[in-house]
Backbone as a printed PyTorch tensor [residue, N CA C, xyz], in Angstrom:
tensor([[[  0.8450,  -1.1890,   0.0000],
         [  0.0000,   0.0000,   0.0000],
         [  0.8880,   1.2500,   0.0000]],

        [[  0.7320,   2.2750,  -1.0360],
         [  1.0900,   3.6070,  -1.0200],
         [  1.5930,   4.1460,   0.1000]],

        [[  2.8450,   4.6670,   0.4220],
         [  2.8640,   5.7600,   2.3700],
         [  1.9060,   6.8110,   1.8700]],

        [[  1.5090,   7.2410,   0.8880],
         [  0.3470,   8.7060,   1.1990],
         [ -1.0040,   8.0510,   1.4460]],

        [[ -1.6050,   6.6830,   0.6410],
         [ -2.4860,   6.3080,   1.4800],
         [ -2.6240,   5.7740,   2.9520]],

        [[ -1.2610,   5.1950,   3.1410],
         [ -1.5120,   4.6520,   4.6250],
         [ -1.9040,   6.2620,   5.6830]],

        [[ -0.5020,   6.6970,   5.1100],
         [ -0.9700,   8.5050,   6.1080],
         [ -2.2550,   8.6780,   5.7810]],

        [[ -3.1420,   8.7770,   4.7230],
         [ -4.3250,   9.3660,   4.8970],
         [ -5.0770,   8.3860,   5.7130]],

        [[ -5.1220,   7.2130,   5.6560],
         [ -5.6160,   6.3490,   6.6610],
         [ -5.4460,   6.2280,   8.2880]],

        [[ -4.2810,   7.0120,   8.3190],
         [ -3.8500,   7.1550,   9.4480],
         [ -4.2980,   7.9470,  10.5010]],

        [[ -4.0670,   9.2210,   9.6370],
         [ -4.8370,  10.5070,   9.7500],
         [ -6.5930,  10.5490,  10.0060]],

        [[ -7.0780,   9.5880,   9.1590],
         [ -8.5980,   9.8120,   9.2740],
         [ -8.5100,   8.8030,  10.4570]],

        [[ -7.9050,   7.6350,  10.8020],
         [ -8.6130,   7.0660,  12.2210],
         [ -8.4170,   8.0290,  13.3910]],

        [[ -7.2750,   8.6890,  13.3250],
         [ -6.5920,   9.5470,  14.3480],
         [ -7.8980,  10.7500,  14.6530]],

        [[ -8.2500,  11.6900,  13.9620],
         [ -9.8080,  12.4530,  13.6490],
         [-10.4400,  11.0330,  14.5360]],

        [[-11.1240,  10.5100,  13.9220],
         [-11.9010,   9.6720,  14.3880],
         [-12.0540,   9.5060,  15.8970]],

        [[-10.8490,   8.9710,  16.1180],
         [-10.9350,   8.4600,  17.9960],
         [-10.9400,   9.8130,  18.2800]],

        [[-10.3140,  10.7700,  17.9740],
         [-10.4470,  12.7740,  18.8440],
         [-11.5110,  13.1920,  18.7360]],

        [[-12.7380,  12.8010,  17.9800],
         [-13.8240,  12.7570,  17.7430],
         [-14.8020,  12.1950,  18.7210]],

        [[-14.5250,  10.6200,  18.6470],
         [-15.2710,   9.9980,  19.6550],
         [-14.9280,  10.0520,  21.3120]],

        [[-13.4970,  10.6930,  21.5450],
         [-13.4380,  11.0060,  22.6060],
         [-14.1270,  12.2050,  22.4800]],

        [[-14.3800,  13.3850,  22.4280],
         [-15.1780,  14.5970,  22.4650],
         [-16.7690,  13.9280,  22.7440]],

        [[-17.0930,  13.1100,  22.0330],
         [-18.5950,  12.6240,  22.3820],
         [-18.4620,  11.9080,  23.4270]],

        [[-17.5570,  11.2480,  23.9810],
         [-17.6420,  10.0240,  25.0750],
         [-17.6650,  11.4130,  25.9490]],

        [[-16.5110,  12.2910,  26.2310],
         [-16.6960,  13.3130,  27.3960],
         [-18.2090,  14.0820,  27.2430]],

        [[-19.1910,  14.1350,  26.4490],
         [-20.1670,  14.6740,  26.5000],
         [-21.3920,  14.1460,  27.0100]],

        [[-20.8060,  12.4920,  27.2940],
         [-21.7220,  11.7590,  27.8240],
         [-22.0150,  12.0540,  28.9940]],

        [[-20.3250,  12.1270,  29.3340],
         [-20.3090,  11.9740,  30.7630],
         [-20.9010,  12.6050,  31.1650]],

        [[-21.0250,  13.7940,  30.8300],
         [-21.4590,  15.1640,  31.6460],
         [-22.9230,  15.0150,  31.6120]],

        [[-23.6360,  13.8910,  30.9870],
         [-25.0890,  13.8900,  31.0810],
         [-25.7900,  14.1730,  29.8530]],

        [[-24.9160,  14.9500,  28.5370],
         [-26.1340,  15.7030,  27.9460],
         [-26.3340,  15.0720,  27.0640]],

        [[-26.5420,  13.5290,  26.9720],
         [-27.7060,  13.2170,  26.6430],
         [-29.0860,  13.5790,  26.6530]],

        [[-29.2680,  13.8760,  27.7030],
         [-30.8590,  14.0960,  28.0720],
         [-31.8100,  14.9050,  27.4700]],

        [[-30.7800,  16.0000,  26.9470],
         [-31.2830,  17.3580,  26.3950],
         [-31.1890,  17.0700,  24.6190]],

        [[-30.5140,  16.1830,  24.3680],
         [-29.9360,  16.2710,  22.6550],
         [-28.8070,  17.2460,  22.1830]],

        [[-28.5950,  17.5400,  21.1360],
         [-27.4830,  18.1900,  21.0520],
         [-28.1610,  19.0170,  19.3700]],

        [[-27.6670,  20.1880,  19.7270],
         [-28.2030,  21.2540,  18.6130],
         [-26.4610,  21.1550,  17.8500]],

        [[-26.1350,  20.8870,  16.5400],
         [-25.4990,  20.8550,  15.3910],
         [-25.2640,  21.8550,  14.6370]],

        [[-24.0610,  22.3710,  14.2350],
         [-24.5660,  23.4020,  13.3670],
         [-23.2230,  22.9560,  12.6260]],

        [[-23.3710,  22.2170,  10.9420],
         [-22.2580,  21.9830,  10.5840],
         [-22.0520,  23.3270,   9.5830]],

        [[-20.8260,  23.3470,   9.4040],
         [-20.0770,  24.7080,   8.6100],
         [-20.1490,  25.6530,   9.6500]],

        [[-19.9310,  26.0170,  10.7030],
         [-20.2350,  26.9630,  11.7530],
         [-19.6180,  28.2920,  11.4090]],

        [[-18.9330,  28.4250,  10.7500],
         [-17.8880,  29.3760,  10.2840],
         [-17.4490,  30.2150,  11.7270]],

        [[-17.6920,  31.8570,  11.4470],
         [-17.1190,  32.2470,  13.1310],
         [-18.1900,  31.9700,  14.2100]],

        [[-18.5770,  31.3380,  14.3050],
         [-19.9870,  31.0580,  15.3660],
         [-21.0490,  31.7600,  15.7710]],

        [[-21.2470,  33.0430,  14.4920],
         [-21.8250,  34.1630,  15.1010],
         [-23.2080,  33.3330,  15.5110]],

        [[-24.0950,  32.8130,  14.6960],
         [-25.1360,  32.0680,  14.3040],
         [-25.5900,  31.2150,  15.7970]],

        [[-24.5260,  29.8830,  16.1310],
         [-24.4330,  29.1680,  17.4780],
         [-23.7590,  29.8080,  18.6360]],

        [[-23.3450,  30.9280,  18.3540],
         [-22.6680,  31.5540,  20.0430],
         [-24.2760,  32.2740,  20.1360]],

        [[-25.0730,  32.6910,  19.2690],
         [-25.7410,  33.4300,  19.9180],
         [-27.0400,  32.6660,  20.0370]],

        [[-27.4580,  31.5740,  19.7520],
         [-28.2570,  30.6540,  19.9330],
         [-27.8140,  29.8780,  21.4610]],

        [[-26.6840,  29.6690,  21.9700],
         [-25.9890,  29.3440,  22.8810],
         [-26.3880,  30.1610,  24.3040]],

        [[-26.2010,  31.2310,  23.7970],
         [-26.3240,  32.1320,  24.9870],
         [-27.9230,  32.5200,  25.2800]],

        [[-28.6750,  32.2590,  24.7720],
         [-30.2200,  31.5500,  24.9990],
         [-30.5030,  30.5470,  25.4250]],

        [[-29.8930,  29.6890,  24.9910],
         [-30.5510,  28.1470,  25.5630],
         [-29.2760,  27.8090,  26.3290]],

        [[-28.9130,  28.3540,  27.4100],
         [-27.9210,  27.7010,  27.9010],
         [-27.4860,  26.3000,  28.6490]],

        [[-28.4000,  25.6270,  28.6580],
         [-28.6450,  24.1110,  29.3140],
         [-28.4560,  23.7580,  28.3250]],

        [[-28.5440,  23.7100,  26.8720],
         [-28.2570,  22.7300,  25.7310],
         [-27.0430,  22.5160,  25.2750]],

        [[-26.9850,  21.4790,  24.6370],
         [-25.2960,  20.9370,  24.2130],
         [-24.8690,  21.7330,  22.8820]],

        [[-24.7230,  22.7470,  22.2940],
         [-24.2300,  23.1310,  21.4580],
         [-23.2690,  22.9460,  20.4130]],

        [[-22.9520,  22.2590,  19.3590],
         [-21.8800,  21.9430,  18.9880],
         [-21.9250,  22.8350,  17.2010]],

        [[-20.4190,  23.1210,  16.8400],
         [-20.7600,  23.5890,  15.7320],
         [-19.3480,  23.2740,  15.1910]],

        [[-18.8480,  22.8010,  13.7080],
         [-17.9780,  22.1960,  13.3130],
         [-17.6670,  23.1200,  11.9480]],

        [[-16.3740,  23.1550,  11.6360],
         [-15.8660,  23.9500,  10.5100],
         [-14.8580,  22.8830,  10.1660]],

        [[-14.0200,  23.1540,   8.6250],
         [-13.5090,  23.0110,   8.4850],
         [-11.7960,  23.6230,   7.9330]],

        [[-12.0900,  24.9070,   8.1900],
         [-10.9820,  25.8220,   8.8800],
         [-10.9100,  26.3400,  10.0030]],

        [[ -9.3510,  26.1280,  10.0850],
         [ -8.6740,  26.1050,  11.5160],
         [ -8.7780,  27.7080,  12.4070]],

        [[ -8.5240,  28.5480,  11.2950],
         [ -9.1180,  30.4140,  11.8620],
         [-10.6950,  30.2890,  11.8940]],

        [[-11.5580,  29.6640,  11.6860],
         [-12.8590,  30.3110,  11.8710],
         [-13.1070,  29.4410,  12.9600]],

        [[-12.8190,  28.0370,  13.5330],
         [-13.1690,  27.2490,  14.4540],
         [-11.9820,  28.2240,  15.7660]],

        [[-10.9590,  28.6060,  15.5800],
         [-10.4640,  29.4290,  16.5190],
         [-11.1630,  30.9420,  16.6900]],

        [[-11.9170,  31.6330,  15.8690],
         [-12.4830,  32.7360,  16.1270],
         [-13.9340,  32.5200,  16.9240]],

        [[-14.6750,  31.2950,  16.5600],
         [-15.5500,  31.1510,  16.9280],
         [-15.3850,  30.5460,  18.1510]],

        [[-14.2890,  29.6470,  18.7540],
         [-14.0590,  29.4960,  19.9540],
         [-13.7700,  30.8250,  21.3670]],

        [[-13.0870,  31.5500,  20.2980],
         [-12.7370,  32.9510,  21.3080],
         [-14.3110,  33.3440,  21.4140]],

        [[-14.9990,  33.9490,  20.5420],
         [-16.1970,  33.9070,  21.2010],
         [-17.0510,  33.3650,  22.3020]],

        [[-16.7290,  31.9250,  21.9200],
         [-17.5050,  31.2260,  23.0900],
         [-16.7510,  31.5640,  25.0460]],

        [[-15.2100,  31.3010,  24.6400],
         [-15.0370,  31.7430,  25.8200],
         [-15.1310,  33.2930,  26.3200]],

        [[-15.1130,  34.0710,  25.9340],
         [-15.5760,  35.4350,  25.9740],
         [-16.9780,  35.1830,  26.7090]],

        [[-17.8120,  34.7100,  26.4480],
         [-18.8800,  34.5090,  27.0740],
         [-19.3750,  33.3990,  28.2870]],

        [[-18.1240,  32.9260,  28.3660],
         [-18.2610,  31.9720,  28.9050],
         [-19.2420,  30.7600,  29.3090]],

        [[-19.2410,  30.2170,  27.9610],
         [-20.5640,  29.3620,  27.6050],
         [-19.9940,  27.9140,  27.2760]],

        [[-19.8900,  27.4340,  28.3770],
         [-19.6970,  25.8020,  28.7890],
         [-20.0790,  24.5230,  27.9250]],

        [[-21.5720,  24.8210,  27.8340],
         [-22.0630,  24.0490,  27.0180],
         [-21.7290,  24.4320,  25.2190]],

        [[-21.2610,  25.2160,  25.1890],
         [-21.2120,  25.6830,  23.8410],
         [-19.3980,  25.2370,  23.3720]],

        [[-19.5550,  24.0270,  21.9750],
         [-18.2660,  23.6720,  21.4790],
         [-18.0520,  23.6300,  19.8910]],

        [[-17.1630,  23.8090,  19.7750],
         [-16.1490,  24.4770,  18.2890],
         [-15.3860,  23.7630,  17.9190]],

        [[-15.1050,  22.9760,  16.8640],
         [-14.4410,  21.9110,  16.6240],
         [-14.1720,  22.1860,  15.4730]],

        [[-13.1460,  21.6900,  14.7530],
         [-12.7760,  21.5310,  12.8850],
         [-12.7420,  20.0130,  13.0450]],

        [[-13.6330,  19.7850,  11.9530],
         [-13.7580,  18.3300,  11.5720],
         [-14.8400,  18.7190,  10.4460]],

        [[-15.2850,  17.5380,   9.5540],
         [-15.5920,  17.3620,   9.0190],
         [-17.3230,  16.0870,   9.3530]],

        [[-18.0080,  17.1730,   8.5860],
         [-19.3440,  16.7530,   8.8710],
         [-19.9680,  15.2410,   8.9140]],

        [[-19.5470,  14.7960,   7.8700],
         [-19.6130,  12.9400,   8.3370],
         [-18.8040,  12.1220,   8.9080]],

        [[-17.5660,  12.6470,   9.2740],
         [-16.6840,  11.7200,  10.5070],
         [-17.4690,  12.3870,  12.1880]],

        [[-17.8540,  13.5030,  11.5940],
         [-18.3620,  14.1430,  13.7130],
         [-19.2340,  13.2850,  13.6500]],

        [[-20.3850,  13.2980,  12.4420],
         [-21.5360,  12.1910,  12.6920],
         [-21.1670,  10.4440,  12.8130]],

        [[-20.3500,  10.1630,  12.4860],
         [-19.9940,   8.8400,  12.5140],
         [-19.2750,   8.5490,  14.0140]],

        [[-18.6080,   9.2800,  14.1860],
         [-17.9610,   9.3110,  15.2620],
         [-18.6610,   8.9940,  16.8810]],

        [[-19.8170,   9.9010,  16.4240],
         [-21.0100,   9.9420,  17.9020],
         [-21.7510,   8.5970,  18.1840]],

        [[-21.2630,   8.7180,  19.6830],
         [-21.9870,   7.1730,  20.3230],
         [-23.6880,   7.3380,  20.2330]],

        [[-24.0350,   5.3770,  20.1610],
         [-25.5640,   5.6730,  19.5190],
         [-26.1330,   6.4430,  21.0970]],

        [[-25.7470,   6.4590,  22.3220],
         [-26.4300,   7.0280,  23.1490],
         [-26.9330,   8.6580,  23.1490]],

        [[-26.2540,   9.4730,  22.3600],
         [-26.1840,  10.8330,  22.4000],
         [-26.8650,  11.1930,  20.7430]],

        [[-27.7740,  11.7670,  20.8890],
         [-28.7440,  12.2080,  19.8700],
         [-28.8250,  13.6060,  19.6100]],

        [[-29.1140,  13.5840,  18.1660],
         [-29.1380,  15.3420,  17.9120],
         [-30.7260,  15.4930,  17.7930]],

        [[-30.7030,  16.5760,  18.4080],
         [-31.9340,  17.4850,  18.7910],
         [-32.4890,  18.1530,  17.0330]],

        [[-31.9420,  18.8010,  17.1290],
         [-31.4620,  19.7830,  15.3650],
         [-29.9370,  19.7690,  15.1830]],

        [[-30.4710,  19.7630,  13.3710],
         [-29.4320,  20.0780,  12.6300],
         [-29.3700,  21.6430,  12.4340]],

        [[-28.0210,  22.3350,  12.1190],
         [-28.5680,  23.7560,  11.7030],
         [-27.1720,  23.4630,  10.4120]],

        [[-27.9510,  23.9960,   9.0100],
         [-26.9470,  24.3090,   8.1260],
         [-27.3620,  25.8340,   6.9830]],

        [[-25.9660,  26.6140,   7.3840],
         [-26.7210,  27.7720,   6.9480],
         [-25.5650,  28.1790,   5.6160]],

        [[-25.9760,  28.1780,   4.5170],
         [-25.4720,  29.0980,   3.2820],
         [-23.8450,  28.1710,   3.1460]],

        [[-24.2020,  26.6480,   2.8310],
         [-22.9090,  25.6100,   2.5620],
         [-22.6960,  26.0200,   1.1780]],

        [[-21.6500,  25.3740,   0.9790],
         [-20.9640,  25.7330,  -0.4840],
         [-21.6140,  24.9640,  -1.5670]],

        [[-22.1950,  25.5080,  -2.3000],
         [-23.3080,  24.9630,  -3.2730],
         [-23.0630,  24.2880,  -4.6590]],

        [[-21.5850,  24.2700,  -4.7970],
         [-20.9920,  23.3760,  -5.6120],
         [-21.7730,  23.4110,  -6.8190]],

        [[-21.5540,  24.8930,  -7.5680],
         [-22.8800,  25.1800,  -8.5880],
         [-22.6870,  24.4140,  -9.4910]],

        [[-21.0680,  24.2530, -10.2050],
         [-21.1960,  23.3150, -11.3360],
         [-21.2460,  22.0020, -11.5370]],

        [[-21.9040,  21.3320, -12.4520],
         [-22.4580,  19.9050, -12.5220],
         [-21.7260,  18.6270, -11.9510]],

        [[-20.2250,  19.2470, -12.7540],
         [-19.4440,  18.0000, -12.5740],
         [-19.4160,  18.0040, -11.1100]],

        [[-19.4080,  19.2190, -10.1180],
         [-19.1850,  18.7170,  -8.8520],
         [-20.4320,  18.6540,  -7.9610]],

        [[-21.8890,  18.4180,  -8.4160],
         [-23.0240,  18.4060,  -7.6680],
         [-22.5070,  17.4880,  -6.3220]],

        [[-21.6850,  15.9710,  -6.9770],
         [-21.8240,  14.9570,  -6.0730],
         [-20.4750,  15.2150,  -4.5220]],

        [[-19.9370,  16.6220,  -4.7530],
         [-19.2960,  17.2860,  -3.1320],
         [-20.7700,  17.7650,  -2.2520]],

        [[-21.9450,  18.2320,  -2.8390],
         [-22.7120,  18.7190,  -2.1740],
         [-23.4550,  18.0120,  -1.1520]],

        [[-22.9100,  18.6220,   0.0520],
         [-23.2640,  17.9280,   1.7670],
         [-24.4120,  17.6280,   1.8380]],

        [[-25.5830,  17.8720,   0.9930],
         [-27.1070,  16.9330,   1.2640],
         [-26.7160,  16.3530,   0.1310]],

        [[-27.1970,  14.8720,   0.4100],
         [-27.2300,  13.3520,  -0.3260],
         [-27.9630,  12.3850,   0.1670]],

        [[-27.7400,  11.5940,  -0.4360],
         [-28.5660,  10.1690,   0.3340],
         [-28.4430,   9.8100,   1.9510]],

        [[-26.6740,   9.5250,   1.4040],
         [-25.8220,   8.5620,   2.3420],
         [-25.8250,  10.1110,   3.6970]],

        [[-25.6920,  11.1010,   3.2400],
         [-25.6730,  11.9370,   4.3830],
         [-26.7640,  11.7570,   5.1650]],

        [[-28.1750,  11.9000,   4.5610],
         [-29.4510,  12.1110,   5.1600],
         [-29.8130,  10.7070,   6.0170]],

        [[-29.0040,   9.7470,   5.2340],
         [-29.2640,   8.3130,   6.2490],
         [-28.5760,   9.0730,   7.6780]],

        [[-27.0410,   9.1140,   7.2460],
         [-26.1110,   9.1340,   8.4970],
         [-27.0420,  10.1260,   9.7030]],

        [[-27.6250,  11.1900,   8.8090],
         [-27.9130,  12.3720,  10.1640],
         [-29.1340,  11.8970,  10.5260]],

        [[-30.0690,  11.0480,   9.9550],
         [-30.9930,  10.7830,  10.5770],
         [-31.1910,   9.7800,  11.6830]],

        [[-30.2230,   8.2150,  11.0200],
         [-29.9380,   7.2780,  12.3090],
         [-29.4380,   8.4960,  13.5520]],

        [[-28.7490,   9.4040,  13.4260],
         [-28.1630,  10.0230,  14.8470],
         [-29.1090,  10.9660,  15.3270]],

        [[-30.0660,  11.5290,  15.1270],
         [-31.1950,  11.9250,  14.8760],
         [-31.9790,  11.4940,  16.5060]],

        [[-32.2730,  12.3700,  17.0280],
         [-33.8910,  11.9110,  17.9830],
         [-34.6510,  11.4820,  16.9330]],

        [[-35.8980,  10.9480,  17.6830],
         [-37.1630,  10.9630,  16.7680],
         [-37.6540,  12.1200,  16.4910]],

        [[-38.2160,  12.5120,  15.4500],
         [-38.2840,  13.8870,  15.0580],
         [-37.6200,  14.9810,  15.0940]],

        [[-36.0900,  14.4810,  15.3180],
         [-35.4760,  15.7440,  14.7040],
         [-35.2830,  16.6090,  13.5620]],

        [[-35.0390,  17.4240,  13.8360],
         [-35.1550,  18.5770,  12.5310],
         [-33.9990,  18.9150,  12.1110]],

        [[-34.1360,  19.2660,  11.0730],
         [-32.5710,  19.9560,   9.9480],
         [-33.2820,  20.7530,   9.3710]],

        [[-32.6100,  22.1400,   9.4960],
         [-32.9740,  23.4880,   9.3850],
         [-31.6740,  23.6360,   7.6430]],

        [[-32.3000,  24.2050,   7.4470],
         [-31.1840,  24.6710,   5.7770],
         [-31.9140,  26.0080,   4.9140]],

        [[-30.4860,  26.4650,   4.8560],
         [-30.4530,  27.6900,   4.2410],
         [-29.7360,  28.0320,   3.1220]],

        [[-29.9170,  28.4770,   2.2000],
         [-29.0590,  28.7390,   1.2510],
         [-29.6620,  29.5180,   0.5180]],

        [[-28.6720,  30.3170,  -0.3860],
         [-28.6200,  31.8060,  -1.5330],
         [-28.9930,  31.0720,  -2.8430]],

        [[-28.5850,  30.1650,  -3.2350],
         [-28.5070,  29.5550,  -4.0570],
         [-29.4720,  28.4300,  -4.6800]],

        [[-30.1910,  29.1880,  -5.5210],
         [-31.8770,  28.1120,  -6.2000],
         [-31.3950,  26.8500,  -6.6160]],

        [[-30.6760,  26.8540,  -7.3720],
         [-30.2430,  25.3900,  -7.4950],
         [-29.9780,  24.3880,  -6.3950]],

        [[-29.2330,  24.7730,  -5.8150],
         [-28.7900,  24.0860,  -3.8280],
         [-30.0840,  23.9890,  -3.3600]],

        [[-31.0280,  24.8500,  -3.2400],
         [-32.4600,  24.8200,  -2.6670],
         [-33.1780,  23.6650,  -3.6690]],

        [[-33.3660,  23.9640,  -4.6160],
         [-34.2400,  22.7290,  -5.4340],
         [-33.5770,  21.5760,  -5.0590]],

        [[-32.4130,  21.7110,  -5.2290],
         [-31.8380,  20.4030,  -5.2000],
         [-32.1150,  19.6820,  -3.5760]],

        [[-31.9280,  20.3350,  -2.4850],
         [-31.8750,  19.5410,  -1.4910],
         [-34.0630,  19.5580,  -1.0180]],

        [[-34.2230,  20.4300,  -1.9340],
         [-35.8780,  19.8060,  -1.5610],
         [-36.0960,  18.8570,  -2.2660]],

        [[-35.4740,  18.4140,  -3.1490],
         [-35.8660,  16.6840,  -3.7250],
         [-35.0080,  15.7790,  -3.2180]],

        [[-34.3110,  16.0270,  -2.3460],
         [-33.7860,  14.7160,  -1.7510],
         [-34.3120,  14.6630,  -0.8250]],

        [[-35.0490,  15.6820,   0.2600],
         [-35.4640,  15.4670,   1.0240],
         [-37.2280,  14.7650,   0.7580]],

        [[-37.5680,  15.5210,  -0.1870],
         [-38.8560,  15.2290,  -0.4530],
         [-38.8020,  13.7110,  -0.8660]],

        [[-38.0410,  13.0530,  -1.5870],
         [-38.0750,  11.5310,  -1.8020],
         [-37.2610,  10.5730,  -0.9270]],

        [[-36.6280,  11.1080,   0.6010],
         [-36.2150,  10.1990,   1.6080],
         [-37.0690,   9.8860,   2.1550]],

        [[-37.0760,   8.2200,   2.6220],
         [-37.9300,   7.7770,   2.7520],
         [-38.0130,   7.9910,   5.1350]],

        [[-36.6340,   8.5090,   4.8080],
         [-36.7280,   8.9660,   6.8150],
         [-36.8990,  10.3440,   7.0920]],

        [[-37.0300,  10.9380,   5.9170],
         [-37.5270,  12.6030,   6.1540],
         [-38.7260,  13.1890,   5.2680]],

        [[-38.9620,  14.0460,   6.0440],
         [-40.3430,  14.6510,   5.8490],
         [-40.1590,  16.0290,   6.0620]],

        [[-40.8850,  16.7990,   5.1090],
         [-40.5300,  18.7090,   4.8180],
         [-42.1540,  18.9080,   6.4600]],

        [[-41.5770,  19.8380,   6.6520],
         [-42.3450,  20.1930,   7.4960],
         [-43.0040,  22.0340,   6.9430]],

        [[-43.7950,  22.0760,   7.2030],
         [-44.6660,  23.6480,   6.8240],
         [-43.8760,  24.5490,   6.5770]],

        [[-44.2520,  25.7260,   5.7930],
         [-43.4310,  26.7560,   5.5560],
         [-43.2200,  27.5710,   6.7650]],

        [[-44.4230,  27.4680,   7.8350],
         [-44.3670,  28.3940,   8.9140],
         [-43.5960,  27.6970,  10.0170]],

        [[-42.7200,  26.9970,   9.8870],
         [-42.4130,  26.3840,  10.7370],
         [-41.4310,  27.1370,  11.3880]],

        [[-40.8920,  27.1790,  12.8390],
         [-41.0120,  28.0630,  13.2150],
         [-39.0020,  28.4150,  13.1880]],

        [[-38.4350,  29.4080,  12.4710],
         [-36.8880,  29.2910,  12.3200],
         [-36.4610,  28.9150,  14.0930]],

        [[-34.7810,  27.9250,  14.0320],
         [-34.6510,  28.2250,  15.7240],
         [-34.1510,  29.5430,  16.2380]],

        [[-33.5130,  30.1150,  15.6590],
         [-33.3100,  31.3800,  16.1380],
         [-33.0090,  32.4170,  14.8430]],

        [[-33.3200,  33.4920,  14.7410],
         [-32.6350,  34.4060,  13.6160],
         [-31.6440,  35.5810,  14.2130]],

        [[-30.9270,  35.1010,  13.1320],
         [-29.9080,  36.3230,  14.1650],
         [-28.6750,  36.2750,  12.6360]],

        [[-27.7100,  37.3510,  12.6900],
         [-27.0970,  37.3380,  11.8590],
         [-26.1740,  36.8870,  11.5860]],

        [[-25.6200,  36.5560,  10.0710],
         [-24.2530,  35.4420,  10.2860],
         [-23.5850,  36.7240,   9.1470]],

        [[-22.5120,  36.1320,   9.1030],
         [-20.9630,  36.7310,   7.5200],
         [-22.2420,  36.4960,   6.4870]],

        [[-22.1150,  35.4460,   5.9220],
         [-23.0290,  34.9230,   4.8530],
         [-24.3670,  35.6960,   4.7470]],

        [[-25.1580,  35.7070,   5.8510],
         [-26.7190,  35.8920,   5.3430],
         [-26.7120,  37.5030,   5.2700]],

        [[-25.6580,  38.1990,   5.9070],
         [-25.7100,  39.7440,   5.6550],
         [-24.8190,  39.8930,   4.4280]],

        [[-24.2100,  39.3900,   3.6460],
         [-23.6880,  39.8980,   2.3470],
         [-24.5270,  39.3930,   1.0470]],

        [[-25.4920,  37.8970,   1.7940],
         [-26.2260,  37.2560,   0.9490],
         [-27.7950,  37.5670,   1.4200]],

        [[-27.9400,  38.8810,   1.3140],
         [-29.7190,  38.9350,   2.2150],
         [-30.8670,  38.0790,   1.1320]],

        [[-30.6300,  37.8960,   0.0340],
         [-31.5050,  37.1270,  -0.6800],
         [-31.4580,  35.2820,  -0.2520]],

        [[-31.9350,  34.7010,   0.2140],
         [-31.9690,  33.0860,   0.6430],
         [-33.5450,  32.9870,   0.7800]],

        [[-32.9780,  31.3070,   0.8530],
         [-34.3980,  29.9620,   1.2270],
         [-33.9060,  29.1760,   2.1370]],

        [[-34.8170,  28.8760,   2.8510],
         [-34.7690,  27.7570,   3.9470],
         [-36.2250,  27.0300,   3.5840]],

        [[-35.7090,  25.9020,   3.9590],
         [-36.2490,  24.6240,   4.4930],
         [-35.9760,  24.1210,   5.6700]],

        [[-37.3180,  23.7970,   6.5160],
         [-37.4120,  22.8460,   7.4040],
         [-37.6110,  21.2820,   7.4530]],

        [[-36.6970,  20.6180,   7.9120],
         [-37.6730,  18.8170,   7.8310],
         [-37.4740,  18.2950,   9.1720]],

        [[-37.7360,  17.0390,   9.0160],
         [-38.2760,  16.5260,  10.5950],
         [-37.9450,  14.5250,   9.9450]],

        [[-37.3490,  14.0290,  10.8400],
         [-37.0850,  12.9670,  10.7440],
         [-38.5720,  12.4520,  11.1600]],

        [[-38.7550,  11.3010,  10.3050],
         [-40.0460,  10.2910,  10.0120],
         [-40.2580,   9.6020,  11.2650]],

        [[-40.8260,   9.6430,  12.6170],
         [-40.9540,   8.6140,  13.2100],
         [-41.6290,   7.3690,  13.2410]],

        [[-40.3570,   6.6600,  12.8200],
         [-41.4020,   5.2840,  12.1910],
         [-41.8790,   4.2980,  13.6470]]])
């Protein structure tokens, strides 16, 4: 086998266990009980520090995959000193894979992801099949995934995957946003769509 594949193999178990230790310590502390609010792409945390500092009993977690915006959004959190509220760089289907089946997400929050406009690269775009399985097994019953995006194509597109999964279900237009408040993105991009859905309780 290749040394750049073994390193990348290496590398992704290494993520992995730093991963599942972060969820095993979240056990401990109990918060199971409550679920855990998600927010993948978190960028500087404006979005989850200030959703955080409202619901402060909830498990907060929000994941980037650069190393300056998961450090800006951490200074935030400690600035406020908000315990329950955590900042991580990782990548959205190893955090989900990673999490023990005991600890469940409450909501998803994904706001203005990279919409991967041209064709050849639709299949980078973070709603898919295999995603919507992964987030839903980790999923309470009826959890929700909140999504936002500038971009009509990204919007059509993830209302037909959602609309033909057979573990999710679109929920009303009035449904109710979890918090609004401002991010980088939605103030340079004031034109967007959201969708709400709700995992199927079978």
């Amino acid at each position: 086998m290749p040394d750049n594949l073994n390193k990348r193999l290496a590398d992704a178990k290494e993520r992995l266990e730093r991963l599942r230790l972060f969820w095993n310590d979240r056990l401990a502390e109990g918060s199971e009980l409550n679920g855990v609010t998600l927010e993948l792409g978190c960028g500087h945390g404006h979005w989850l520090t200030a959703y955080a500092e409202r619901n402060r009993s909830k498990l907060c977690v929000g994941v980037d995959l650069i190393t300056k915006r998961v450090d800006r959004a951490n200074r935030k959190k400690n600035k406020r000193e908000l315990t329950k509220l955590h900042f991580l760089k990782a990548e959205a289907v190893e955090c989900l894979s990673a999490m023990p089946p005991e600890l469940k997400i409450h909501e998803t929050v994904i706001l203005f992801p990279d919409p991967w406009p041209k064709k050849r690269h639709h299949k980078r775009r973070l709603i898919n099949e295999p995603f919507l399985n992964l987030l839903a097994e980790r999923s309470q019953a009826s959890g929700k995934l909140f999504f936002r995006t500038d971009h009509e194509g990204y919007f059509d597109w993830t209302t037909e995957k959602l609309q033909k999964h057979e573990l999710w279900k679109l929920c009303s237009e009035d449904k109710v946003w979890p918090l609004e408040h401002e991010t980088y993105f939605q103030n340079i991009l004031p034109e967007h769509q959201s969708i709400t859905a709700q995992v199927i309780d079978i």
